[in-house]
PQR file with spaces between the fields and no chain letter, atoms N, CA, C, O and H, PARSE charges and radii, in Angstrom:
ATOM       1  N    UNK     1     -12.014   10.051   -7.366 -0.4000 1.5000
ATOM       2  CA   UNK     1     -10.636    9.798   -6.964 -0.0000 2.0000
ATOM       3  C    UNK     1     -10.594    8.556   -6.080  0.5500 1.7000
ATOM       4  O    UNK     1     -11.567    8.321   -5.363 -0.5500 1.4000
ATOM       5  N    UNK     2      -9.866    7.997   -6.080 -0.4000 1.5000
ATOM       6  CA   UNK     2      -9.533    6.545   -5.518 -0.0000 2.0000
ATOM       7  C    UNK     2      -8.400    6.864   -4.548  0.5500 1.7000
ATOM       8  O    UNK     2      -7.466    7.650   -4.708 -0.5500 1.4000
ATOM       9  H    UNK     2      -9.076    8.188   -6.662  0.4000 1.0000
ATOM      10  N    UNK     3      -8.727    5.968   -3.353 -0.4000 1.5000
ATOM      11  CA   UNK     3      -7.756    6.073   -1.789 -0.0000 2.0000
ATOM      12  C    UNK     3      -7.423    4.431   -1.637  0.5500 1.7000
ATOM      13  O    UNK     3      -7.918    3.341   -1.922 -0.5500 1.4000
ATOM      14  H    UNK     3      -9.485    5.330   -3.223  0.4000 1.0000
ATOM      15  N    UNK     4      -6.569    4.852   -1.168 -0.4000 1.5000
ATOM      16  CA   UNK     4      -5.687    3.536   -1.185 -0.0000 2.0000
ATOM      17  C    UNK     4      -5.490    3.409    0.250  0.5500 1.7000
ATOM      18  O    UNK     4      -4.365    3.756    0.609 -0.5500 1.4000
ATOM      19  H    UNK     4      -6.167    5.738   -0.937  0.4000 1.0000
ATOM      20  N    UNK     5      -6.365    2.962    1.282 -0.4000 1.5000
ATOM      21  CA   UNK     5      -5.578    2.314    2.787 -0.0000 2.0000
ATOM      22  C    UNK     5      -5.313    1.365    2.657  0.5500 1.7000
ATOM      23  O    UNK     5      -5.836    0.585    1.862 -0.5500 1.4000
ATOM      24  H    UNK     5      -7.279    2.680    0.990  0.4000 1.0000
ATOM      25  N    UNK     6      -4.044    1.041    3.708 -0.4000 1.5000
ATOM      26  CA   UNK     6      -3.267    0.362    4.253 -0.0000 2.0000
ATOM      27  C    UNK     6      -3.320    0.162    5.578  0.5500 1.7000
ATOM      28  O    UNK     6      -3.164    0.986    6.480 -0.5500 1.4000
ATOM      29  H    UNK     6      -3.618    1.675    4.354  0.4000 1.0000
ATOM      30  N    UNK     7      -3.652   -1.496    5.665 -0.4000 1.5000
ATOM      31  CA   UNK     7      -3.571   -1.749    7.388 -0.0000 2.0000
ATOM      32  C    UNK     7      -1.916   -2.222    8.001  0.5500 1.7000
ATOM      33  O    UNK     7      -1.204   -3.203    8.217 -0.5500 1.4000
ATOM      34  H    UNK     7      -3.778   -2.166    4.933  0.4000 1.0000
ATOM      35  N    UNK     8      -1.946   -0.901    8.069 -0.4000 1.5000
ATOM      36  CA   UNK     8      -0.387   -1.327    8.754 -0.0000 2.0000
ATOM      37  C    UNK     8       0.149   -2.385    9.997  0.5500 1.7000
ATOM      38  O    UNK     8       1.292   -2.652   10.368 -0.5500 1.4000
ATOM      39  H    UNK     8      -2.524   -0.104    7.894  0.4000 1.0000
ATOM      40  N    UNK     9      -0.919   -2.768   10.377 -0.4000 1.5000
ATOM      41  CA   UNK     9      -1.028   -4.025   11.483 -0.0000 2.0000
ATOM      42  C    UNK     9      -0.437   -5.708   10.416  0.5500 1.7000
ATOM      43  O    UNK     9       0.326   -6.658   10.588 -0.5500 1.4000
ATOM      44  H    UNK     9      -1.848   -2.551   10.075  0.4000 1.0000
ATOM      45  N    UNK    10      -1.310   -5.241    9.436 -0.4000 1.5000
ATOM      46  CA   UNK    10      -1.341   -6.289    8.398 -0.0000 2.0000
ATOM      47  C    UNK    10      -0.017   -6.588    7.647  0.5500 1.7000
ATOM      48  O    UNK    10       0.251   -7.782    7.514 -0.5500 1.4000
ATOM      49  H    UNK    10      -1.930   -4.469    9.296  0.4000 1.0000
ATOM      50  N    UNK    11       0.558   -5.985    7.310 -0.4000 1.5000
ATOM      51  CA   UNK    11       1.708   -5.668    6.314 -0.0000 2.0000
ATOM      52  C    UNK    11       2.924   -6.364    6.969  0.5500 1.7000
ATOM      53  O    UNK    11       3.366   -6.110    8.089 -0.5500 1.4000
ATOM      54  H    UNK    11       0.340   -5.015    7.418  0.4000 1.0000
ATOM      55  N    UNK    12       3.289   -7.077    6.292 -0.4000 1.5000
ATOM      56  CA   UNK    12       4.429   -7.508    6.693 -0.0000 2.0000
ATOM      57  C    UNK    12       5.838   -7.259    5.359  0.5500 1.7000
ATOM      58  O    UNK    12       6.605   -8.173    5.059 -0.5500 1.4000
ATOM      59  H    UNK    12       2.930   -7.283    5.382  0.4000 1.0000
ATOM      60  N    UNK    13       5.901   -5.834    4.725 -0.4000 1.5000
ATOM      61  CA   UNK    13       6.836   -5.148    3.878 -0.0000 2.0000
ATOM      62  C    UNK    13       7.485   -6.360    3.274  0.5500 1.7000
ATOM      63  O    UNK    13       8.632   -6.712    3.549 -0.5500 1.4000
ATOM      64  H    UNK    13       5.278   -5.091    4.968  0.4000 1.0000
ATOM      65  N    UNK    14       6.388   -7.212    2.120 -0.4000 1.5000
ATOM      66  CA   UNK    14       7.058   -8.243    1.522 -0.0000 2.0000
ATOM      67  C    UNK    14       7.167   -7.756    0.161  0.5500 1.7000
ATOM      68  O    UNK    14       7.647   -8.546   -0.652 -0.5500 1.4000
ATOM      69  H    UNK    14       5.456   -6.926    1.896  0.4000 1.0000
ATOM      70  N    UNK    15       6.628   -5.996   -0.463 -0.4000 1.5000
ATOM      71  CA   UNK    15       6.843   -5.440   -1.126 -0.0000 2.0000
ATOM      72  C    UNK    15       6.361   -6.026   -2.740  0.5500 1.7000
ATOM      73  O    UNK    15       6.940   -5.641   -3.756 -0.5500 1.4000
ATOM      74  H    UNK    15       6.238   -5.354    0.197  0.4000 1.0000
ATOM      75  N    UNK    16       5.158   -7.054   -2.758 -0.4000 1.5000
ATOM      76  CA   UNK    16       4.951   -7.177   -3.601 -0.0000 2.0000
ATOM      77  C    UNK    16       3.942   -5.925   -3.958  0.5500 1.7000
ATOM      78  O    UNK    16       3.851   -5.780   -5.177 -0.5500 1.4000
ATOM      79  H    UNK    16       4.688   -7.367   -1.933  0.4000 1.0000
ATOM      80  N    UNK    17       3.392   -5.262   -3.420 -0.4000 1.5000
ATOM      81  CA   UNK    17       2.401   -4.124   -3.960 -0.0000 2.0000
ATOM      82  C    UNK    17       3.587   -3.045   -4.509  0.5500 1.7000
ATOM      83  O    UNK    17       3.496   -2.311   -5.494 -0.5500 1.4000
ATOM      84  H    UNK    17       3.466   -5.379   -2.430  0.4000 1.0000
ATOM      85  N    UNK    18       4.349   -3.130   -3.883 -0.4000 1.5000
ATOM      86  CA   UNK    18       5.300   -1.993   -4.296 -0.0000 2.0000
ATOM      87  C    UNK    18       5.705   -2.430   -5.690  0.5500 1.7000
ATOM      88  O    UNK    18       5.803   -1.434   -6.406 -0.5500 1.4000
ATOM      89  H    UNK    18       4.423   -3.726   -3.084  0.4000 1.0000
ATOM      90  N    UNK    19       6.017   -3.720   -6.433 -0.4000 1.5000
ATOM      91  CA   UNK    19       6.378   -4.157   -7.508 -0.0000 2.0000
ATOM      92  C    UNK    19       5.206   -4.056   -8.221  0.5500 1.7000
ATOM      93  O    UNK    19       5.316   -3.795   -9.418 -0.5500 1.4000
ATOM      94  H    UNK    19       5.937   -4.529   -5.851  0.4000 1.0000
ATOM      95  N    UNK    20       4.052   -4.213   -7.726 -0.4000 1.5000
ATOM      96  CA   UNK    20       2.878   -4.266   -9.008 -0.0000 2.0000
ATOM      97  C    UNK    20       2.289   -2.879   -9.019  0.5500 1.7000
ATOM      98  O    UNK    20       1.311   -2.811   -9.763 -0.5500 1.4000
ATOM      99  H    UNK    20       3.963   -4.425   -6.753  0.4000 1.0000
ATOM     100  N    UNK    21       2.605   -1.737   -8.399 -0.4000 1.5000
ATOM     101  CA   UNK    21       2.395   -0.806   -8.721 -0.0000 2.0000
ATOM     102  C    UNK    21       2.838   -0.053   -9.897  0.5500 1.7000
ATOM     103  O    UNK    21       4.051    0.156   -9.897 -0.5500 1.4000
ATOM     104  H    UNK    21       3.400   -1.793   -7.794  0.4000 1.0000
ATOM     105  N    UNK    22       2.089    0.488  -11.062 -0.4000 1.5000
ATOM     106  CA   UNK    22       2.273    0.875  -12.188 -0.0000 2.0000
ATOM     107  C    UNK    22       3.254    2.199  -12.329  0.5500 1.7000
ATOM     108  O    UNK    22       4.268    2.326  -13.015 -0.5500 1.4000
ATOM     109  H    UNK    22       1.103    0.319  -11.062  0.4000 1.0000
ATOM     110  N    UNK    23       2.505    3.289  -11.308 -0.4000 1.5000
ATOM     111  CA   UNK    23       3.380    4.356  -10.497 -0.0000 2.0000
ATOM     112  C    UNK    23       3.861    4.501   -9.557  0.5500 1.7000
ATOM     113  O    UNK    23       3.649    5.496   -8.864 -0.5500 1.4000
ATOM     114  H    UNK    23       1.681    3.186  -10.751  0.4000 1.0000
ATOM     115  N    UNK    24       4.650    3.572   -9.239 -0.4000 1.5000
ATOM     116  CA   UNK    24       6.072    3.492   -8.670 -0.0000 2.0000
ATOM     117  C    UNK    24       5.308    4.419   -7.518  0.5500 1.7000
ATOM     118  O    UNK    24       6.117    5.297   -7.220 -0.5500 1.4000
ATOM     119  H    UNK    24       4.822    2.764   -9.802  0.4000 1.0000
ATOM     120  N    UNK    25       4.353    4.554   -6.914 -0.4000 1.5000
ATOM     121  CA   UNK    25       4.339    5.197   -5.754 -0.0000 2.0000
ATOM     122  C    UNK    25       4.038    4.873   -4.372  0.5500 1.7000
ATOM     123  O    UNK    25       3.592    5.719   -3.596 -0.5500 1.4000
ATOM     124  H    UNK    25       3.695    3.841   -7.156  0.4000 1.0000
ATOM     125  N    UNK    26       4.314    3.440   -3.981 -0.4000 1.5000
ATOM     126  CA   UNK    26       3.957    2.984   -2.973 -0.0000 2.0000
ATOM     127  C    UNK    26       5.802    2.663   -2.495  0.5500 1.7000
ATOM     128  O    UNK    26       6.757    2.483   -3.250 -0.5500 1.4000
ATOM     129  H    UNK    26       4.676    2.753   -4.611  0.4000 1.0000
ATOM     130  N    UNK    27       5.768    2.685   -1.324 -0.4000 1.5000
ATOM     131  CA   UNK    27       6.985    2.118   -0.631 -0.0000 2.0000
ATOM     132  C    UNK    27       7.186    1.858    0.780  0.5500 1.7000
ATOM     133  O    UNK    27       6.148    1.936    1.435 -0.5500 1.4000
ATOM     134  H    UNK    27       4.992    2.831   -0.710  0.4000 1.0000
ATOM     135  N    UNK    28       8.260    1.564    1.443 -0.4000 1.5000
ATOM     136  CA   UNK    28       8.269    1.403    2.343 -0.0000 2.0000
ATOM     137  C    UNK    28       8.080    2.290    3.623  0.5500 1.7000
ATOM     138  O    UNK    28       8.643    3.379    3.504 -0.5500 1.4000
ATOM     139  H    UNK    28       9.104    1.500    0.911  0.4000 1.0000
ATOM     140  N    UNK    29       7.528    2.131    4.640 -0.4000 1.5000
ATOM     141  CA   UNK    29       7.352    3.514    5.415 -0.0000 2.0000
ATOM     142  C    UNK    29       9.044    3.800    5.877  0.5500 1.7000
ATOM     143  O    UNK    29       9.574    2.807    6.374 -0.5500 1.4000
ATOM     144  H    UNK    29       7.072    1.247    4.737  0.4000 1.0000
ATOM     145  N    UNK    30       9.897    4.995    5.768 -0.4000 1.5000
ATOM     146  CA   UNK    30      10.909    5.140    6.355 -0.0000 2.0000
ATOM     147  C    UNK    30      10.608    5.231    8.261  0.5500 1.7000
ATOM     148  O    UNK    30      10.646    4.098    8.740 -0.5500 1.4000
ATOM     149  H    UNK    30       9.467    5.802    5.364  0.4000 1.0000
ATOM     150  N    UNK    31      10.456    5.858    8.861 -0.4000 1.5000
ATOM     151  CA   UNK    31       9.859    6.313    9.628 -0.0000 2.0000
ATOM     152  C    UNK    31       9.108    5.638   10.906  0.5500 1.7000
ATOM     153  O    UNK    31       8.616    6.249   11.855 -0.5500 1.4000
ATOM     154  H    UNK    31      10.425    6.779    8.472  0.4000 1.0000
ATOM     155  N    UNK    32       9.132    4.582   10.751 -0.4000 1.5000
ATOM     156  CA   UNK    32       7.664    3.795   11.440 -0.0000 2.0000
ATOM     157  C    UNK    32       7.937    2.522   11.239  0.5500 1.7000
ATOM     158  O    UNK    32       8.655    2.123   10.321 -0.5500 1.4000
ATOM     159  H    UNK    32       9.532    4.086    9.980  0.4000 1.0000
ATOM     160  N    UNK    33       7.199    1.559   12.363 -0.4000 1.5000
ATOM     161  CA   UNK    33       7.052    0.341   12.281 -0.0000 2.0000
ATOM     162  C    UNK    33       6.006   -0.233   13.479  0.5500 1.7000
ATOM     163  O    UNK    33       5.710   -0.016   14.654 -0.5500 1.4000
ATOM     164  H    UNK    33       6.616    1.882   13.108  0.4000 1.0000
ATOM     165  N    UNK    34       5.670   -1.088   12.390 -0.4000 1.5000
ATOM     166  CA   UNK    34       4.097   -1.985   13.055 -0.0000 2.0000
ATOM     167  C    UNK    34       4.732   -2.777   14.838  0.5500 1.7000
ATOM     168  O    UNK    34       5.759   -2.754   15.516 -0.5500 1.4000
ATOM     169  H    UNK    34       5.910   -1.265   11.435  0.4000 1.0000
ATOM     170  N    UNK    35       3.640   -3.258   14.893 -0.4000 1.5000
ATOM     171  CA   UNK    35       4.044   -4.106   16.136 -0.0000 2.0000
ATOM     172  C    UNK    35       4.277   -5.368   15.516  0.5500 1.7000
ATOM     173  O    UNK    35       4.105   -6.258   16.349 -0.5500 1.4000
ATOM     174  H    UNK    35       2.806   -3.276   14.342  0.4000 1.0000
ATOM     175  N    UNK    36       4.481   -5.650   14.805 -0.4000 1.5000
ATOM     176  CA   UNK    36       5.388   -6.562   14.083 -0.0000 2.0000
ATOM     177  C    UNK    36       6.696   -6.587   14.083  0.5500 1.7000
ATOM     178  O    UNK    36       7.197   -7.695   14.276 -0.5500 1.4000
ATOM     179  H    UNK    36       4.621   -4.927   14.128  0.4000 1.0000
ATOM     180  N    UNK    37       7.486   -5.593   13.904 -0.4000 1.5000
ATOM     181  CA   UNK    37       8.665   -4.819   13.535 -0.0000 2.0000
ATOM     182  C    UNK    37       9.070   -4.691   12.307  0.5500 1.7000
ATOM     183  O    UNK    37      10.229   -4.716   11.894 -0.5500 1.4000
ATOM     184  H    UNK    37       7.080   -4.693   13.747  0.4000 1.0000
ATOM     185  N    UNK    38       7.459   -4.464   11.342 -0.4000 1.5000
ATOM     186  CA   UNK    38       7.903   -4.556    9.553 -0.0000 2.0000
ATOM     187  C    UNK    38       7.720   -2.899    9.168  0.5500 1.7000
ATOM     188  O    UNK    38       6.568   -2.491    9.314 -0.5500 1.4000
ATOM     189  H    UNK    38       6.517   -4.444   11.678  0.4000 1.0000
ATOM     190  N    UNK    39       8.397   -2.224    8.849 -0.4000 1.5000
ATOM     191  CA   UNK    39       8.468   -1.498    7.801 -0.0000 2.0000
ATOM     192  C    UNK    39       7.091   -1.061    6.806  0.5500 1.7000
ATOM     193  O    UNK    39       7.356   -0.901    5.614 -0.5500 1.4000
ATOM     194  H    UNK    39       9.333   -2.556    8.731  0.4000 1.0000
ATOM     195  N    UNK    40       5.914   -0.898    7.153 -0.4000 1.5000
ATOM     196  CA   UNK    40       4.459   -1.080    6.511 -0.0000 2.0000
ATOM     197  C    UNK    40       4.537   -0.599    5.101  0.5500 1.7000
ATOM     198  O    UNK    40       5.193    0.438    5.206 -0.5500 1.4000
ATOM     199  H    UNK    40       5.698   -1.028    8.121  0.4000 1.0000
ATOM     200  N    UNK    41       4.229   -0.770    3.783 -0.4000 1.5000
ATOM     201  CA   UNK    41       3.835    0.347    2.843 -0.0000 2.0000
ATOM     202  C    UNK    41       2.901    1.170    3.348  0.5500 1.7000
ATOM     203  O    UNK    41       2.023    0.959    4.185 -0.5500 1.4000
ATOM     204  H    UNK    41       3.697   -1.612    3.697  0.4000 1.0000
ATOM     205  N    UNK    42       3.308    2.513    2.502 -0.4000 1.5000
ATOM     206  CA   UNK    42       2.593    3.696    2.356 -0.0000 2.0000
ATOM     207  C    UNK    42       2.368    4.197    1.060  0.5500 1.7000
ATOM     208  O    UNK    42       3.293    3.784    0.361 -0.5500 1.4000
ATOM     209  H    UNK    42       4.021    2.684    1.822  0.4000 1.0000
ATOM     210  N    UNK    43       1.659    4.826    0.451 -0.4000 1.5000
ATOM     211  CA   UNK    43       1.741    5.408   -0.872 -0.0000 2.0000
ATOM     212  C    UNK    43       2.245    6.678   -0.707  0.5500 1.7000
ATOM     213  O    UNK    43       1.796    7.429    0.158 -0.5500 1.4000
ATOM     214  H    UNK    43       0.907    5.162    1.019  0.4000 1.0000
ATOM     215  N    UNK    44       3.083    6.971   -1.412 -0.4000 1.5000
ATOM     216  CA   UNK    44       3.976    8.074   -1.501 -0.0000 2.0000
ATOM     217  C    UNK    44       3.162    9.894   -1.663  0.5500 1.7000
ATOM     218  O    UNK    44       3.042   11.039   -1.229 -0.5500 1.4000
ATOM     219  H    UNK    44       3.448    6.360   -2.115  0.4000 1.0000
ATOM     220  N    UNK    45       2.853    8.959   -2.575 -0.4000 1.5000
ATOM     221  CA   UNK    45       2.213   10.169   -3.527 -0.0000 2.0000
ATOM     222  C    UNK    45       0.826   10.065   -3.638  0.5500 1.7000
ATOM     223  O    UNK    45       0.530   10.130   -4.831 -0.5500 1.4000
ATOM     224  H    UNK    45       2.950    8.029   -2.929  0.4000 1.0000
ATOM     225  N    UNK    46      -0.133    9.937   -2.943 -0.4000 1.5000
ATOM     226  CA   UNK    46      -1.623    9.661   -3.532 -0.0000 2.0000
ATOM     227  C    UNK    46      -2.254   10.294   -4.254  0.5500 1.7000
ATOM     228  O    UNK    46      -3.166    9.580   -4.673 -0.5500 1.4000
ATOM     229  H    UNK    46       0.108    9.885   -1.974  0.4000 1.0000
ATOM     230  N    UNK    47      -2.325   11.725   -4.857 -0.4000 1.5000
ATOM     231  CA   UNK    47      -2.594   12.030   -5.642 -0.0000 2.0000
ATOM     232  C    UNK    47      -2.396   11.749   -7.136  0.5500 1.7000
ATOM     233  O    UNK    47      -2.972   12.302   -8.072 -0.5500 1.4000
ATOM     234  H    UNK    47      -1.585   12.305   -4.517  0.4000 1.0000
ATOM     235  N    UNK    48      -1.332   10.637   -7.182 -0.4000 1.5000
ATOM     236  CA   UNK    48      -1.169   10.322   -8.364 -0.0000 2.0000
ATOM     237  C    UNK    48      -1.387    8.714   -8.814  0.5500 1.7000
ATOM     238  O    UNK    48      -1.091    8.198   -9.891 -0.5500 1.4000
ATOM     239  H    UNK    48      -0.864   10.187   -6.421  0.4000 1.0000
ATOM     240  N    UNK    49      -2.048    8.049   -7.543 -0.4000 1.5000
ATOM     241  CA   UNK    49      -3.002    6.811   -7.763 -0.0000 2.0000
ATOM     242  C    UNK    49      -4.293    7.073   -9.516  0.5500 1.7000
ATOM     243  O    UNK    49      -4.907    7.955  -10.116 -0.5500 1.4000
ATOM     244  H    UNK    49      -2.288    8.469   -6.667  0.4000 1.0000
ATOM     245  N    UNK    50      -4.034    5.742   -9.562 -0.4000 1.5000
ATOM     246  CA   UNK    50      -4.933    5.733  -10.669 -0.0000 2.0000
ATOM     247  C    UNK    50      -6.194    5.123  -10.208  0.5500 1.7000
ATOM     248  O    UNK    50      -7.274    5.243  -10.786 -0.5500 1.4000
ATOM     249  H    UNK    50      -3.535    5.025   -9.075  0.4000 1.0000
ATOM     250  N    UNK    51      -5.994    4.507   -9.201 -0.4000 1.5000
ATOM     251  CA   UNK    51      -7.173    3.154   -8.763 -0.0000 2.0000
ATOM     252  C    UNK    51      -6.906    1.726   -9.436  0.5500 1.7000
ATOM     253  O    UNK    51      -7.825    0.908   -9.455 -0.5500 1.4000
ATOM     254  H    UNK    51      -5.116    4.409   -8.731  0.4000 1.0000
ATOM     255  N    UNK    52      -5.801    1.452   -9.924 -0.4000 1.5000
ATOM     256  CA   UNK    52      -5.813   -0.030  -10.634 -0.0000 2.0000
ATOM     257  C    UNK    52      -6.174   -1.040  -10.101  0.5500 1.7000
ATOM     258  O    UNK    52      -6.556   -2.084  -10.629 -0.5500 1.4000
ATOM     259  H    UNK    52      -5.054    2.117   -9.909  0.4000 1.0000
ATOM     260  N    UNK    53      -6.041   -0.705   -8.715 -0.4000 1.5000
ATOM     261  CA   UNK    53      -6.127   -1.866   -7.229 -0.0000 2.0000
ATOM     262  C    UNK    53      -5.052   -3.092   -7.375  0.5500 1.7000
ATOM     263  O    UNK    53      -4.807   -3.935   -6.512 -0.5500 1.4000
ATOM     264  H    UNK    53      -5.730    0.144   -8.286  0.4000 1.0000
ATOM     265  N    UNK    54      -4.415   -2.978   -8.797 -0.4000 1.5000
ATOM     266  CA   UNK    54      -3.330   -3.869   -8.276 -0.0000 2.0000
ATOM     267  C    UNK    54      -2.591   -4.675   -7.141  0.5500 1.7000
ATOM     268  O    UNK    54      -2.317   -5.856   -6.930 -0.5500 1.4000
ATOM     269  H    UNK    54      -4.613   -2.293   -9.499  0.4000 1.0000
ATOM     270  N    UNK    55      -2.358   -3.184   -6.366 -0.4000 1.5000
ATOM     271  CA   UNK    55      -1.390   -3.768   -5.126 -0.0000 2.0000
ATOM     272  C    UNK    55      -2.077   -4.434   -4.033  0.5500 1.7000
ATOM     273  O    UNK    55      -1.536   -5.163   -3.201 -0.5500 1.4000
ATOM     274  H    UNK    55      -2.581   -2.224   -6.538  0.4000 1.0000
ATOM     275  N    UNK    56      -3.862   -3.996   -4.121 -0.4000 1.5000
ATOM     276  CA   UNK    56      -4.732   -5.142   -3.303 -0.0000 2.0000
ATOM     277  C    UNK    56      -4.895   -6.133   -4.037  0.5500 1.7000
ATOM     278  O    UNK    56      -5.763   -6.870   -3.570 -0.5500 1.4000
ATOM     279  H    UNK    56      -4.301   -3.404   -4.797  0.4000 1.0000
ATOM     280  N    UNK    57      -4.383   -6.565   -5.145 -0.4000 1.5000
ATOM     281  CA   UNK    57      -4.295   -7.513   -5.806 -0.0000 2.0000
ATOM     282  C    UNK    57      -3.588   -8.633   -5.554  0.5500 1.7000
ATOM     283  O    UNK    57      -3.912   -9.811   -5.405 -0.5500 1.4000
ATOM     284  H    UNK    57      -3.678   -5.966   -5.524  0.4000 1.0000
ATOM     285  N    UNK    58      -2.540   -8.038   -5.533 -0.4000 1.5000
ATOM     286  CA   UNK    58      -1.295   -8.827   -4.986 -0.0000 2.0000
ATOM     287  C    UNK    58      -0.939   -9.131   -3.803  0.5500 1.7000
ATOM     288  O    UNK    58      -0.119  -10.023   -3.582 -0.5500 1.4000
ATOM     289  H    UNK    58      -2.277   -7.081   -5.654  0.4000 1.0000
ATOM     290  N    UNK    59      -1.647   -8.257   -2.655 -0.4000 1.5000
ATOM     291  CA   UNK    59      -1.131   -8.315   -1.286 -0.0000 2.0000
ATOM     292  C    UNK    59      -1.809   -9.353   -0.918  0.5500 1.7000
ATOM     293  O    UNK    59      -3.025   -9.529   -0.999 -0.5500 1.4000
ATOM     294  H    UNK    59      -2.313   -7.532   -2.835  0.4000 1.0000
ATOM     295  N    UNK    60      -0.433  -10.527   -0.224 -0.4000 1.5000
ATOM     296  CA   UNK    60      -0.633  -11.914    0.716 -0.0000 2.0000
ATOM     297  C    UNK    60      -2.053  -11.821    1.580  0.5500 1.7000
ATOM     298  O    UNK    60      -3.086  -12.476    1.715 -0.5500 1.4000
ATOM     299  H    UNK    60       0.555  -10.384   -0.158  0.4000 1.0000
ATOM     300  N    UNK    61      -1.497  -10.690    2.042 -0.4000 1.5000
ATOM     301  CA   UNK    61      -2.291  -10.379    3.455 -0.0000 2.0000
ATOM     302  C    UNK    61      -3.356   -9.744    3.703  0.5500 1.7000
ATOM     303  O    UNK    61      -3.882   -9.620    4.809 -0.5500 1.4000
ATOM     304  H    UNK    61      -0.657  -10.158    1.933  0.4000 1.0000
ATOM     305  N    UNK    62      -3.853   -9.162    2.326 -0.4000 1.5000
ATOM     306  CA   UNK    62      -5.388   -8.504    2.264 -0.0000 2.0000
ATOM     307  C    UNK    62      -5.041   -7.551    3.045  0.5500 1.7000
ATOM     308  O    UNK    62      -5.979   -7.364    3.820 -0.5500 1.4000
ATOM     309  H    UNK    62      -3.426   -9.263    1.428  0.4000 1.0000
ATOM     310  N    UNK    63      -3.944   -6.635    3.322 -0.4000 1.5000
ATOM     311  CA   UNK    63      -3.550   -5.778    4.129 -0.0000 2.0000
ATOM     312  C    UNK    63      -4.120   -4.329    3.118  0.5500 1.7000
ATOM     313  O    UNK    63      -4.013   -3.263    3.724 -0.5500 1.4000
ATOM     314  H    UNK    63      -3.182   -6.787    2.693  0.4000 1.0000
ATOM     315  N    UNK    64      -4.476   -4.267    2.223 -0.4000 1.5000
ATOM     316  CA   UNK    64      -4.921   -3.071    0.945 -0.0000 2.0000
ATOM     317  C    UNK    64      -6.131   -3.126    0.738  0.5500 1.7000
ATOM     318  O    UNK    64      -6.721   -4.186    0.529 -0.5500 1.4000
ATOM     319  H    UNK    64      -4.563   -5.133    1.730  0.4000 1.0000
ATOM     320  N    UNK    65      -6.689   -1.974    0.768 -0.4000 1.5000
ATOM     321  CA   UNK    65      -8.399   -1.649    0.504 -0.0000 2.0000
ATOM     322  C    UNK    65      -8.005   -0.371   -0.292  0.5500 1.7000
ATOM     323  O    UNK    65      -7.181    0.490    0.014 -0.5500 1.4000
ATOM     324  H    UNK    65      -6.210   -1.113    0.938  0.4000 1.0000
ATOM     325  N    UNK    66      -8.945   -0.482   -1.589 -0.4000 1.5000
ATOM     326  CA   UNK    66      -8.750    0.932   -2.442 -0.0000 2.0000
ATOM     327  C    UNK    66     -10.596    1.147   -2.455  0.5500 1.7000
ATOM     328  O    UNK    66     -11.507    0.424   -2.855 -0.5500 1.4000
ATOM     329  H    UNK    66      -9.615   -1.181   -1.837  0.4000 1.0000
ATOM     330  N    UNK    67     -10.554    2.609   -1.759 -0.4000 1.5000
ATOM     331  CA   UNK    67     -11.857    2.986   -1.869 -0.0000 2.0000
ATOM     332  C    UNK    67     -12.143    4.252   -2.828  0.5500 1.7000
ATOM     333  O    UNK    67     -11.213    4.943   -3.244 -0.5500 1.4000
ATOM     334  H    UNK    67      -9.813    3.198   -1.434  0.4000 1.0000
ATOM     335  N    UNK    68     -13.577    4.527   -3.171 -0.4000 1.5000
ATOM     336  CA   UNK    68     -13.767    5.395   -4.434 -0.0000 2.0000
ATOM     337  C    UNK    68     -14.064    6.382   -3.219  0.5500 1.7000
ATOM     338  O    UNK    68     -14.502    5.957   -2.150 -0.5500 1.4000
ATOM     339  H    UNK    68     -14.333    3.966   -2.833  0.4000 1.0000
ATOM     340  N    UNK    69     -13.686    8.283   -3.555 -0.4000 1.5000
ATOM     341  CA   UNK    69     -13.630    8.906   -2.653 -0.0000 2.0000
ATOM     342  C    UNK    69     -14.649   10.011   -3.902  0.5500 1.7000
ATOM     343  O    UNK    69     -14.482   10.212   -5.104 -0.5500 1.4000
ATOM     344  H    UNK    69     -13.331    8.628   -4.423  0.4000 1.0000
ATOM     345  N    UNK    70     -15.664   10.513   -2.944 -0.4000 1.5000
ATOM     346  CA   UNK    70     -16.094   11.370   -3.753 -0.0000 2.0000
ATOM     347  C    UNK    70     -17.355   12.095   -3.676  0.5500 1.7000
ATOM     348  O    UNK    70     -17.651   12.914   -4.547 -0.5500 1.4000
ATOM     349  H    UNK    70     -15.799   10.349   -1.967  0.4000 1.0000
């Protein structure tokens, strides 16, 4: 199974991981905000990650690490 952290220090909610995510399961944190004052992604749902690593793909900020859990 594949884990998806997020350095929420890092993130500045420019929401491109959220667009290259295949299952729609990453978004914005409601709830919370960095010392930035951004809005961080979170994955919604992690159990339903595939591991594509996409959204560390895409992220500006190298703010995404997908690790193999197991």
């Amino acid at each position: 199974m594949k884990k998806v952290i997020i350095n929420e220090e890092r993130c500045k909610s420019c929401g491109l991981c959220m667009d290259a995510c295949p299952k729609k399961i990453i978004g914005a944190a409601a709830s919370r905000r960095n010392t930035q004052g951004y809005r961080p992604a979170e994955v919604k749902a992690p159990s339903e990650c595939i591991g594509c690593a996409f959204c560390a793909t895409v992220c500006p900020d190298c703010a995404i690490t997908i690790y193999e859990e197991g």
